[in-house]
N, CA, C and O atoms as a Tinker XYZ file with bonds, in Angstrom:
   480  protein
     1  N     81.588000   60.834000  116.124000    73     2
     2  CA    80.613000   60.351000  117.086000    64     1     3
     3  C     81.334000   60.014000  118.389000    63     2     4     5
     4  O     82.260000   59.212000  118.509000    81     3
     5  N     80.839000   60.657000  119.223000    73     3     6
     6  CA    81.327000   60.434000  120.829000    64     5     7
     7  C     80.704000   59.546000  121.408000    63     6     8     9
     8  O     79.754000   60.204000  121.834000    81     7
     9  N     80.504000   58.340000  121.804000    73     7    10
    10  CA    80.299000   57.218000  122.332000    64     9    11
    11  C     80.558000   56.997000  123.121000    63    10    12    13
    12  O     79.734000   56.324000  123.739000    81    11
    13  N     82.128000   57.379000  123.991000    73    11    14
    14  CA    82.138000   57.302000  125.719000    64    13    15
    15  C     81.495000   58.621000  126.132000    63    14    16    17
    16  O     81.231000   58.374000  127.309000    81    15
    17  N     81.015000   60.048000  125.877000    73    15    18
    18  CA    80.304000   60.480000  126.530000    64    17    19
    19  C     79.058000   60.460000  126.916000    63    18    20    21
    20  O     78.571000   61.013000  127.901000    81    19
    21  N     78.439000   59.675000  125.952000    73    19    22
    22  CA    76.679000   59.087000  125.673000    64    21    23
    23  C     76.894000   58.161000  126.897000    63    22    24    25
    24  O     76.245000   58.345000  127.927000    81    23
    25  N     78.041000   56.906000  126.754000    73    23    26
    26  CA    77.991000   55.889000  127.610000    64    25    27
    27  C     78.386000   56.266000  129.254000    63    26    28    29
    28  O     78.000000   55.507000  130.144000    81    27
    29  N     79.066000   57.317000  129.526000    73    27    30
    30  CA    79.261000   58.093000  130.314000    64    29    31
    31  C     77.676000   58.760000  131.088000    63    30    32    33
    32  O     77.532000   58.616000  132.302000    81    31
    33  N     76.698000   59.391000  130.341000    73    31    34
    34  CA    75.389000   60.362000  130.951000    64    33    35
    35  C     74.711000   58.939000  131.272000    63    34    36    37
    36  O     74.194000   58.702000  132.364000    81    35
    37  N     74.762000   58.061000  130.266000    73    35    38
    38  CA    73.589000   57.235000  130.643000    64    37    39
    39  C     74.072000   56.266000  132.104000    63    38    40    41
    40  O     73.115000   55.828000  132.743000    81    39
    41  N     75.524000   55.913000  132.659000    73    39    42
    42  CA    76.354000   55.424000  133.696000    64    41    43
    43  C     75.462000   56.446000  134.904000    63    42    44    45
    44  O     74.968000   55.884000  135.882000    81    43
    45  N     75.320000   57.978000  134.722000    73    43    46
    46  CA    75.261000   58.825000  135.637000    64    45    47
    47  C     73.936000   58.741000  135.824000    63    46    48    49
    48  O     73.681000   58.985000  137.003000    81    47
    49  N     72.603000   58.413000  134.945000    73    47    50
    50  CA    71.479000   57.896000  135.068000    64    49    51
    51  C     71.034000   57.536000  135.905000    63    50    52    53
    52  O     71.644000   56.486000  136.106000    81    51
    53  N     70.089000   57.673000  136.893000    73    51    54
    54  CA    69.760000   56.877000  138.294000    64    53    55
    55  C     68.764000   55.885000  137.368000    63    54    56    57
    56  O     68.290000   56.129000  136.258000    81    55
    57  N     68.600000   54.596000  138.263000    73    55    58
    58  CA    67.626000   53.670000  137.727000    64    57    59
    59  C     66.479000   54.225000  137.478000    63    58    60    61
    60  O     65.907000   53.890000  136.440000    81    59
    61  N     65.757000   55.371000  138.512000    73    59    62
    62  CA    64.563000   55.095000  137.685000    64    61    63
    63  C     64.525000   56.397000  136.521000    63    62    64    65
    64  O     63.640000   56.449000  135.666000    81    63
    65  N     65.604000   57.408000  136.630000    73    63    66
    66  CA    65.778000   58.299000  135.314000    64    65    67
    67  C     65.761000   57.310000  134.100000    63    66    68    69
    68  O     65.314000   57.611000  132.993000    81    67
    69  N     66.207000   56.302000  134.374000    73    67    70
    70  CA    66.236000   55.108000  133.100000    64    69    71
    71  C     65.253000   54.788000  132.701000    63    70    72    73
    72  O     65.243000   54.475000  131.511000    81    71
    73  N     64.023000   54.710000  133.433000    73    71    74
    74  CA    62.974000   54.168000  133.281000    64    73    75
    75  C     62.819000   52.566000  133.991000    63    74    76    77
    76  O     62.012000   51.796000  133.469000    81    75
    77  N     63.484000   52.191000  134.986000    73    75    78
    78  CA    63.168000   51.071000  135.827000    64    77    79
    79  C     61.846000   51.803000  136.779000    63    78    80    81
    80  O     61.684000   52.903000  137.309000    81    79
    81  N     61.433000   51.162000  136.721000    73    79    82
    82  CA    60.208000   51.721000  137.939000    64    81    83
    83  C     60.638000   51.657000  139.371000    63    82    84    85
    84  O     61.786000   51.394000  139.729000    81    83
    85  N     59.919000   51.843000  139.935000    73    83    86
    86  CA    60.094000   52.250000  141.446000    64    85    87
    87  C     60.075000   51.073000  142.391000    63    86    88    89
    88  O     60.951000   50.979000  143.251000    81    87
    89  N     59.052000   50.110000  142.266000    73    87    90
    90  CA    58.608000   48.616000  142.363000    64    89    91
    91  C     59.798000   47.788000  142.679000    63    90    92    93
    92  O     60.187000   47.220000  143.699000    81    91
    93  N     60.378000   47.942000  141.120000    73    91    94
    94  CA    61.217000   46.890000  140.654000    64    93    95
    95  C     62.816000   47.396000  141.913000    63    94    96    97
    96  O     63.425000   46.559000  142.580000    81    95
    97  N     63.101000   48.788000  141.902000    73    95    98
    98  CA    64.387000   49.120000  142.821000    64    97    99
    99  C     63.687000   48.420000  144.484000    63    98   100   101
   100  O     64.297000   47.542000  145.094000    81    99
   101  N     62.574000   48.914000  144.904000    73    99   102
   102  CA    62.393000   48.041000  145.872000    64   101   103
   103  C     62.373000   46.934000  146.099000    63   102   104   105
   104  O     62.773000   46.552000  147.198000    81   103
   105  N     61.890000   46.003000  145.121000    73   103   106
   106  CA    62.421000   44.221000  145.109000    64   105   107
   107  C     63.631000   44.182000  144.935000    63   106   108   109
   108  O     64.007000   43.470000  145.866000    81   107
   109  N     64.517000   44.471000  144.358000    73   107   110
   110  CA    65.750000   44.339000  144.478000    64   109   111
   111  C     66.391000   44.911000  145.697000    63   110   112   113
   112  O     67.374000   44.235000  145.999000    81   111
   113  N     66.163000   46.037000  146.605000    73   111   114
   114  CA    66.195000   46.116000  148.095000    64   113   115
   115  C     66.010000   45.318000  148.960000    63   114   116   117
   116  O     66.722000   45.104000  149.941000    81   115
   117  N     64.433000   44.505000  148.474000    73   115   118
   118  CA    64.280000   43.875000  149.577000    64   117   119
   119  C     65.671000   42.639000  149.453000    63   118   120   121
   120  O     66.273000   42.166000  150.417000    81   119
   121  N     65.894000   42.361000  148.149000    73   119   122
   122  CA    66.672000   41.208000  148.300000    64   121   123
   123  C     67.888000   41.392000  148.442000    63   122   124   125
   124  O     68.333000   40.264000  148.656000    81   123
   125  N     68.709000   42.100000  148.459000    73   123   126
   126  CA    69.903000   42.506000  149.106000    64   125   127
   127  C     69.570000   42.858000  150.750000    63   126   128   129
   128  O     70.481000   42.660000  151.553000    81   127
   129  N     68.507000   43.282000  151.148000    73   127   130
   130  CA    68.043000   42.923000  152.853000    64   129   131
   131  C     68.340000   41.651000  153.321000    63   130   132   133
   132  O     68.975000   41.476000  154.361000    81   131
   133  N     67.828000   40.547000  152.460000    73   131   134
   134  CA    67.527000   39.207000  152.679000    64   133   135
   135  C     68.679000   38.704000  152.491000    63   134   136   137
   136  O     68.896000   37.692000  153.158000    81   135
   137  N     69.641000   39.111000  151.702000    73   135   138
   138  CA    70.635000   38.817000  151.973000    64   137   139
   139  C     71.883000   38.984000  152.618000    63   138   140   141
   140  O     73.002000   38.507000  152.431000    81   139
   141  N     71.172000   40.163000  153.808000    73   139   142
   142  CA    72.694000   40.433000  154.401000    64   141   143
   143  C     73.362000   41.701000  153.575000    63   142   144   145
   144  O     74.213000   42.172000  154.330000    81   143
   145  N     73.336000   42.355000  152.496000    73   143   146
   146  CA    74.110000   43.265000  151.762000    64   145   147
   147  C     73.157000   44.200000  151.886000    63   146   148   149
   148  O     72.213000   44.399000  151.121000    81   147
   149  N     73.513000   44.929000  153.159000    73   147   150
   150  CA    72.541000   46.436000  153.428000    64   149   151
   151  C     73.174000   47.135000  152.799000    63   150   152   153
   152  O     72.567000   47.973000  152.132000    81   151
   153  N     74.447000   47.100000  152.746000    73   151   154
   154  CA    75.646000   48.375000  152.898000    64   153   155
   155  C     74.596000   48.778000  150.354000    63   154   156   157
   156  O     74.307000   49.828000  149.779000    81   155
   157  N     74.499000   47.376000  149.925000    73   155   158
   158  CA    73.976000   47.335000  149.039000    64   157   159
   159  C     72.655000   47.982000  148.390000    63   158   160   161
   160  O     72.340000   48.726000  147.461000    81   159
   161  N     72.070000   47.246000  149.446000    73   159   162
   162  CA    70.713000   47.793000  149.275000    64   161   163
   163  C     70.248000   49.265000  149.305000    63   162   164   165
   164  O     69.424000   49.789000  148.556000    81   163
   165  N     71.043000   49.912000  150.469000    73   163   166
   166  CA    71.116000   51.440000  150.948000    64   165   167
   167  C     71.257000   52.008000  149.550000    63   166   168   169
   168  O     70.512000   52.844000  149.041000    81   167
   169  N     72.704000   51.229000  148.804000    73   167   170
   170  CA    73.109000   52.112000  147.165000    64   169   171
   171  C     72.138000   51.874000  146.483000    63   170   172   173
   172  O     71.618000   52.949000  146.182000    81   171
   173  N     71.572000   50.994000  146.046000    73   171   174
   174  CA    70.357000   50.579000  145.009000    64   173   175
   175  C     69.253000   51.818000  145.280000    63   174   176   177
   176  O     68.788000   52.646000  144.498000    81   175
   177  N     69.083000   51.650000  146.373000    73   175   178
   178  CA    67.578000   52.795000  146.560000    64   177   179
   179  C     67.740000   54.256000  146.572000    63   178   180   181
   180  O     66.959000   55.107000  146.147000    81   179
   181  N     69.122000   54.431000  147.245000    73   179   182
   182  CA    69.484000   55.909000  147.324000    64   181   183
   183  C     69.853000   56.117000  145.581000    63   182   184   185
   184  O     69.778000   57.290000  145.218000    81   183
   185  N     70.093000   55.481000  144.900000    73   183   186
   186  CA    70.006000   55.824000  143.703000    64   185   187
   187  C     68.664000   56.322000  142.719000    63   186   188   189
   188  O     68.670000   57.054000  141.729000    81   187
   189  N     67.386000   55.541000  143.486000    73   187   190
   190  CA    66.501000   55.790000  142.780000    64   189   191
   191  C     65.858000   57.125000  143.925000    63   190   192   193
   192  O     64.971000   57.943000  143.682000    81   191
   193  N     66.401000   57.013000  144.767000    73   191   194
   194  CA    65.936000   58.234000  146.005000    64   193   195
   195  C     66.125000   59.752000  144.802000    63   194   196   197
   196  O     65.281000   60.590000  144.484000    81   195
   197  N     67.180000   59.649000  144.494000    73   195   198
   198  CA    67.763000   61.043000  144.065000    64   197   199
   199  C     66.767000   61.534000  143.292000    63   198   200   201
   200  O     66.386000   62.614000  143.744000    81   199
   201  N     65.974000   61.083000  141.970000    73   199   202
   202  CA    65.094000   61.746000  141.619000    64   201   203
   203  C     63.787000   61.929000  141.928000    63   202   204   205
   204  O     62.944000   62.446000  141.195000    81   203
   205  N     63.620000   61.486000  143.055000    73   203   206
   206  CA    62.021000   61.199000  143.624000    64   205   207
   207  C     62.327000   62.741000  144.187000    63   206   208   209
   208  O     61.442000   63.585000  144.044000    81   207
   209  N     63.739000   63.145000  144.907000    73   207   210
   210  CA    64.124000   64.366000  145.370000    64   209   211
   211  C     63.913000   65.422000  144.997000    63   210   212   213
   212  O     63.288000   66.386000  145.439000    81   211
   213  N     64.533000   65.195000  144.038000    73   211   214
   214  CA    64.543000   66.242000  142.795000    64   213   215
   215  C     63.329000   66.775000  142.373000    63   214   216   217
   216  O     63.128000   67.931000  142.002000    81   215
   217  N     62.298000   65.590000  142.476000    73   215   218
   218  CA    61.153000   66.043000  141.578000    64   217   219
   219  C     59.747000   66.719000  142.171000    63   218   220   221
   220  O     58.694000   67.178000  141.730000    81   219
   221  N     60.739000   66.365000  144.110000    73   219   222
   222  CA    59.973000   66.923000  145.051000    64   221   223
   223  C     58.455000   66.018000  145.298000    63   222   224   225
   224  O     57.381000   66.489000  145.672000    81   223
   225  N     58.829000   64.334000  144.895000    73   223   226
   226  CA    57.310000   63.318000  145.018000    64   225   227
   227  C     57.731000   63.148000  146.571000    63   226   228   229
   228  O     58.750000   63.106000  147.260000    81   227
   229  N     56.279000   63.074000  146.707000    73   227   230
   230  CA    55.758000   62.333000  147.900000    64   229   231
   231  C     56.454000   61.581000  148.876000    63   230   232   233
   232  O     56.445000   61.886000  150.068000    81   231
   233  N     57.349000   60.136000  148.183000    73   231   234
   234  CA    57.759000   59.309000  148.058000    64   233   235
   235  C     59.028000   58.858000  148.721000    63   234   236   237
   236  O     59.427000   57.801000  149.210000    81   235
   237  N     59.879000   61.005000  148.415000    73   235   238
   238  CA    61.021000   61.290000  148.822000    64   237   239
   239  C     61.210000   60.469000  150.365000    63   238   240   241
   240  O     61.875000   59.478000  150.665000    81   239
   241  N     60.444000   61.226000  151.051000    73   239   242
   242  CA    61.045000   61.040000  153.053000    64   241   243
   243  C     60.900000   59.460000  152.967000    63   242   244   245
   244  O     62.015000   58.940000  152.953000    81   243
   245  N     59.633000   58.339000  152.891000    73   243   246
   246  CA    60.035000   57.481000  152.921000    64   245   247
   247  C     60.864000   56.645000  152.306000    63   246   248   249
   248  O     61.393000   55.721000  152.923000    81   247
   249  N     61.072000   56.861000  151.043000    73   247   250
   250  CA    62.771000   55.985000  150.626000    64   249   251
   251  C     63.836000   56.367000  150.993000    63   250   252   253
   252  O     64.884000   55.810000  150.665000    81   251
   253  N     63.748000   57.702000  151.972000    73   251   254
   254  CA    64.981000   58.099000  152.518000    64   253   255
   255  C     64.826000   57.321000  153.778000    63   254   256   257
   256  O     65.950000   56.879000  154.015000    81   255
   257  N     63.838000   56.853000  154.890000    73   255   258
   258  CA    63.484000   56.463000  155.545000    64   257   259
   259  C     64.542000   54.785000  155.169000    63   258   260   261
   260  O     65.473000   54.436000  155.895000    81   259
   261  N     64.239000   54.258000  154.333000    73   259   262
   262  CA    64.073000   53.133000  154.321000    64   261   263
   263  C     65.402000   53.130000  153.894000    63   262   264   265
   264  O     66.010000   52.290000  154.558000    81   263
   265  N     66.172000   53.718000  153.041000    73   263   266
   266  CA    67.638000   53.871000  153.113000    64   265   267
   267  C     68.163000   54.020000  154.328000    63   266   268   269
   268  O     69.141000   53.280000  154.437000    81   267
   269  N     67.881000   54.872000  155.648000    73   267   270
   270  CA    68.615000   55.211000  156.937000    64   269   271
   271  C     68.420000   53.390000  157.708000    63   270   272   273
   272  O     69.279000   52.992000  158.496000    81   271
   273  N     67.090000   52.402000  157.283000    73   271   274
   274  CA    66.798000   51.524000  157.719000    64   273   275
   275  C     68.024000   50.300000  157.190000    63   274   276   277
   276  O     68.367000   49.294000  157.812000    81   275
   277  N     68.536000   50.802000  155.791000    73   275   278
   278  CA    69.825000   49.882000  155.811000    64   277   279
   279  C     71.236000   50.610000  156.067000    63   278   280   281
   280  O     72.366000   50.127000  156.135000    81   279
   281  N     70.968000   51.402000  156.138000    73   279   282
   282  CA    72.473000   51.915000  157.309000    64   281   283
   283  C     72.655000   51.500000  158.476000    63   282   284   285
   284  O     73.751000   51.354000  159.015000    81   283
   285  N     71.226000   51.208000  159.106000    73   283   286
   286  CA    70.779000   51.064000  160.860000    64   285   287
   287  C     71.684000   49.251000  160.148000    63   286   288   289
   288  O     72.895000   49.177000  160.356000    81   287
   289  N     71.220000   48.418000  159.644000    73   287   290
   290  CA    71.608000   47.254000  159.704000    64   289   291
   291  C     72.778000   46.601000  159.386000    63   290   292   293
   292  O     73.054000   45.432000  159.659000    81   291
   293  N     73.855000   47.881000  158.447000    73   291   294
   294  CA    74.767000   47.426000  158.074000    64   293   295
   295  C     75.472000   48.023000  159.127000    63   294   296   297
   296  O     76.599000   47.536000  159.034000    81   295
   297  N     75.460000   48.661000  159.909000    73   295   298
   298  CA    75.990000   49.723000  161.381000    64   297   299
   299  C     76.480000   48.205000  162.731000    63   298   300   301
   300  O     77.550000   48.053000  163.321000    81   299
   301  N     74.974000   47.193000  162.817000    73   299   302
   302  CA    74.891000   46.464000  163.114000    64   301   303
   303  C     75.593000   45.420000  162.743000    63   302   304   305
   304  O     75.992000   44.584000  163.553000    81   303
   305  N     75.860000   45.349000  161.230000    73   303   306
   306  CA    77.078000   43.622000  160.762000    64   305   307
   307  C     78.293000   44.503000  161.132000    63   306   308   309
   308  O     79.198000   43.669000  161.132000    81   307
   309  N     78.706000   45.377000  161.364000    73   307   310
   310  CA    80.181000   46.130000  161.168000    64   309   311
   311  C     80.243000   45.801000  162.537000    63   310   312   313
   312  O     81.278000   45.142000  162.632000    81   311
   313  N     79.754000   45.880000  163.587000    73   311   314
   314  CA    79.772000   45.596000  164.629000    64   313   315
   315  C     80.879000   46.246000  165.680000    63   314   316   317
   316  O     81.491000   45.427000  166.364000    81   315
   317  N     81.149000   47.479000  165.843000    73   315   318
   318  CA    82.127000   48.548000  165.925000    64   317   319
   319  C     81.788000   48.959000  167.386000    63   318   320   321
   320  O     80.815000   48.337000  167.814000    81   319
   321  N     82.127000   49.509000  167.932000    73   319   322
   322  CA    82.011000   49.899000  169.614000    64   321   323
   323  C     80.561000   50.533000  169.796000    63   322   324   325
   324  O     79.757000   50.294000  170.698000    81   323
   325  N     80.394000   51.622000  168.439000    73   323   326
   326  CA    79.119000   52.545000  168.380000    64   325   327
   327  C     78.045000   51.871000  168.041000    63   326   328   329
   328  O     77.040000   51.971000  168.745000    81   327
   329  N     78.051000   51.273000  167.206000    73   327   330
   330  CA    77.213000   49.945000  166.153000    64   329   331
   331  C     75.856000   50.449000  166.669000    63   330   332   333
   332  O     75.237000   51.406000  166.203000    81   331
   333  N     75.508000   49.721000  167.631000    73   331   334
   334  CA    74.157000   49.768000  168.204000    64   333   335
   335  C     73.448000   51.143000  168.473000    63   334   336   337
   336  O     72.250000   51.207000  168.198000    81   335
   337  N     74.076000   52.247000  168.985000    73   335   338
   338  CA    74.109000   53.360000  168.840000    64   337   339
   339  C     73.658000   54.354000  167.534000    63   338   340   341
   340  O     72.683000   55.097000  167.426000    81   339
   341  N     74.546000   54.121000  166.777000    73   339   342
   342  CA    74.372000   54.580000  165.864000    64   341   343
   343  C     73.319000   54.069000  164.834000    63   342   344   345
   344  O     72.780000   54.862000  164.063000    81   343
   345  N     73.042000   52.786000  164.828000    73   343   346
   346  CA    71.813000   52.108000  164.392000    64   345   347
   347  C     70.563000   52.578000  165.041000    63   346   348   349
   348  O     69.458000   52.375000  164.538000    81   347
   349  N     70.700000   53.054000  165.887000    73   347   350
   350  CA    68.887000   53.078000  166.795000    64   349   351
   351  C     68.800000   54.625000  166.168000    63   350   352   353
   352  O     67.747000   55.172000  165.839000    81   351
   353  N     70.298000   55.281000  166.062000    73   351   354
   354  CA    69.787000   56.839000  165.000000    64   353   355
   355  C     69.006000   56.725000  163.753000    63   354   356   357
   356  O     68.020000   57.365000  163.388000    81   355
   357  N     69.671000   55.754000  163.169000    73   355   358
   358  CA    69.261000   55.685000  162.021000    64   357   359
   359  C     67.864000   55.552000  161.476000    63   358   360   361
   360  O     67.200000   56.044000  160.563000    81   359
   361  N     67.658000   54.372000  162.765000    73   359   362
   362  CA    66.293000   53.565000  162.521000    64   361   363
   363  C     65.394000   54.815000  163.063000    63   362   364   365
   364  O     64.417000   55.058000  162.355000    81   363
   365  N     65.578000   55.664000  164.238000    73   363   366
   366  CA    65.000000   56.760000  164.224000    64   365   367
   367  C     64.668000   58.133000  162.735000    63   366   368   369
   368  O     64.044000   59.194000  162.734000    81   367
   369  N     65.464000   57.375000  161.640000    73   367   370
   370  CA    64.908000   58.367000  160.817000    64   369   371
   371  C     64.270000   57.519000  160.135000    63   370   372   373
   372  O     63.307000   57.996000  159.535000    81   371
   373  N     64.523000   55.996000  159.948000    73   371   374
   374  CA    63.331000   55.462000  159.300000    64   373   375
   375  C     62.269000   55.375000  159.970000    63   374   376   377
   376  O     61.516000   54.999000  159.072000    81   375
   377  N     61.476000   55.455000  161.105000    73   375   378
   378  CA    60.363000   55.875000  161.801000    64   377   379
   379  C     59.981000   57.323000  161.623000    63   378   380   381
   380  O     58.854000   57.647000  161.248000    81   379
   381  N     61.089000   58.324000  161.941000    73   379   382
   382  CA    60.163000   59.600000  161.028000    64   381   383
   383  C     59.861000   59.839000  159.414000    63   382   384   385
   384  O     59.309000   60.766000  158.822000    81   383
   385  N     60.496000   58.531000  158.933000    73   383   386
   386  CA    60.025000   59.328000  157.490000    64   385   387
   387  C     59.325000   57.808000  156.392000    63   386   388   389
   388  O     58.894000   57.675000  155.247000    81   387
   389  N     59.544000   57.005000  157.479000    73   387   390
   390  CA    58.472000   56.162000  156.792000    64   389   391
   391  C     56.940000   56.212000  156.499000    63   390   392   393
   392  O     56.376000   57.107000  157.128000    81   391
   393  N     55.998000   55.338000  155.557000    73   391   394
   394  CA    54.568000   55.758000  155.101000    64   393   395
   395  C     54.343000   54.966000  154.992000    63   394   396   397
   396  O     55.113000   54.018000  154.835000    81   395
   397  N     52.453000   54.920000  155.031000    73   395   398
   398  CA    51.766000   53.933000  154.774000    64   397   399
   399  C     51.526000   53.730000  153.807000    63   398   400   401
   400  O     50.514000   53.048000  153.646000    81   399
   401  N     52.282000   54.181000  152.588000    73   399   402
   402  CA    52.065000   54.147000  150.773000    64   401   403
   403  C     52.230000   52.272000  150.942000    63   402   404   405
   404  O     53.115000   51.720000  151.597000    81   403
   405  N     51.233000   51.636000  150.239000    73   403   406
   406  CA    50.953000   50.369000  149.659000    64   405   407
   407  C     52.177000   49.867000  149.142000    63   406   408   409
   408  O     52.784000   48.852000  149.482000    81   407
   409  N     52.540000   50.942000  148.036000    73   407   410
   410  CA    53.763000   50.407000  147.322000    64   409   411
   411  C     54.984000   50.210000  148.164000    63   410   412   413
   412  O     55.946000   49.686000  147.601000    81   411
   413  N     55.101000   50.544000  149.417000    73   411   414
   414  CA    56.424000   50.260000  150.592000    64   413   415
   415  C     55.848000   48.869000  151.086000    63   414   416   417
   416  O     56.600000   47.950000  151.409000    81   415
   417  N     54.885000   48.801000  151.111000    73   415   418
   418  CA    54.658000   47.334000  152.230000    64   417   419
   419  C     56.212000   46.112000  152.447000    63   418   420   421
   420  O     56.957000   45.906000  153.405000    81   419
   421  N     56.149000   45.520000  150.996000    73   419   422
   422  CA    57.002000   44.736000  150.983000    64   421   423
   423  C     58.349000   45.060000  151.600000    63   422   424   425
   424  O     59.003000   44.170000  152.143000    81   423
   425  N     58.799000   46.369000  151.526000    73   423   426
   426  CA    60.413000   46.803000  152.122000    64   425   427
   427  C     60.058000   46.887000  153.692000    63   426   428   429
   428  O     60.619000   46.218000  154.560000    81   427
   429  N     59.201000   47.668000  153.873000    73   427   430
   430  CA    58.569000   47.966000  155.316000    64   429   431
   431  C     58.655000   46.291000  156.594000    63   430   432   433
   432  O     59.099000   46.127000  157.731000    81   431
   433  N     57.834000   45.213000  155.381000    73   431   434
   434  CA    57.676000   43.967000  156.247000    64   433   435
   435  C     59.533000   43.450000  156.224000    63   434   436   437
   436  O     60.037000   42.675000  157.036000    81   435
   437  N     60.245000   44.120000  155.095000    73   435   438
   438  CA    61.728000   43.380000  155.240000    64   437   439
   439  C     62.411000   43.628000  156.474000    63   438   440   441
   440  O     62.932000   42.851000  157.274000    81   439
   441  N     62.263000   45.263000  156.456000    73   439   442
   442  CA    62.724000   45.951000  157.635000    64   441   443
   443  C     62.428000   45.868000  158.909000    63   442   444   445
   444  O     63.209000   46.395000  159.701000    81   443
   445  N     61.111000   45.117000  159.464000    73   443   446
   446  CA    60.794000   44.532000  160.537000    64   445   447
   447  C     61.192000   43.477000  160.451000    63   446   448   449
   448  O     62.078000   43.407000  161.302000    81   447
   449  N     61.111000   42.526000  159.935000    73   447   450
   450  CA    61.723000   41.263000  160.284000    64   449   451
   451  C     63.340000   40.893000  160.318000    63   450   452   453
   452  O     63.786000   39.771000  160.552000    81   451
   453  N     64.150000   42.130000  160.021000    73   451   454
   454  CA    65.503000   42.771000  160.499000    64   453   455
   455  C     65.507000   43.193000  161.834000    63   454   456   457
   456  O     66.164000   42.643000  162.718000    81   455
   457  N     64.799000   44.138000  161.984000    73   455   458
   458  CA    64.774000   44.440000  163.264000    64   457   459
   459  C     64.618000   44.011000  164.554000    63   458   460   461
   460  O     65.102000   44.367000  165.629000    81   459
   461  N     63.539000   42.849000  164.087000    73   459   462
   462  CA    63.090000   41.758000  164.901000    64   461   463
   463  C     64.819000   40.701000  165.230000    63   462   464   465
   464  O     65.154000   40.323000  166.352000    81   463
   465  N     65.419000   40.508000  164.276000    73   463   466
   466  CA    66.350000   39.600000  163.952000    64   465   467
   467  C     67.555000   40.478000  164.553000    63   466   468   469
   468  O     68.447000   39.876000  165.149000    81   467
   469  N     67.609000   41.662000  164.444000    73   467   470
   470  CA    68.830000   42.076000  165.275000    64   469   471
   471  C     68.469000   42.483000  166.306000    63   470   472   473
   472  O     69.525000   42.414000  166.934000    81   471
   473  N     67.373000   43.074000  167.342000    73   471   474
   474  CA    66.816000   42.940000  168.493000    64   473   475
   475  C     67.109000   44.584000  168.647000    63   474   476   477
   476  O     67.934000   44.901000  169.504000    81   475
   477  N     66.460000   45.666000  167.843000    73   475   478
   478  CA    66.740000   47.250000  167.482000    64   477   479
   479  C     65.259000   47.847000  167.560000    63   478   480
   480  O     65.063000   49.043000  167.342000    81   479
């Protein structure tokens, strides 16, 4: 019985291939927002991004949206010559690929009141 390769596929698993729902990776976004750990939040969602991709949902452009929305903020704590620059790109792809899907509200209101807070 092979046991590190089982423990290995299921490591490579995105959350919601696991069966975490979609919901639940966005509350945990929002709260790595709230806390300052974009660079975090970006990994959490782009993890559950990958199979929304794959599966070709709806869903795809805006969680990619909302991933480019914590790059735009962690661009901003790094605070680098480009910073600001390169943040207003970003946030330019979370404006093209964000939605009015219900189920974003909560990340959507995080991401404005970031934006509001870093002045982007």
């Amino acid at each position: 019985m092979d046991t590190g390769s089982n423990a290995s596929s299921q490591k490579k698993a995105s959350m919601t291939d696991r069966g975490e729902d979609l919901e639940a990776v966005l509350g945990r976004y929002c709260e790595l927002l709230a806390a300052g750990e974009y660079f975090e939040a970006h990994e959490v969602l782009e993890e559950a991004w990958h199979p929304l991709r794959r599966r070709d949902d709806p869903l795809r452009h805006p969680v990619k949206g909302l991933i480019n929305a914590a790059i735009a903020f962690e661009h901003l704590k790094r605070d680098r010559p480009k910073s600001r620059r390169v943040a207003r790109r970003a946030m330019e792809g979370y404006e093209r690929r964000v939605s009015d899907d219900p189920r974003l509200e909560e990340a959507k209101a995080a991401v404005e009141r970031l934006r509001k807070s870093w002045g982007i």
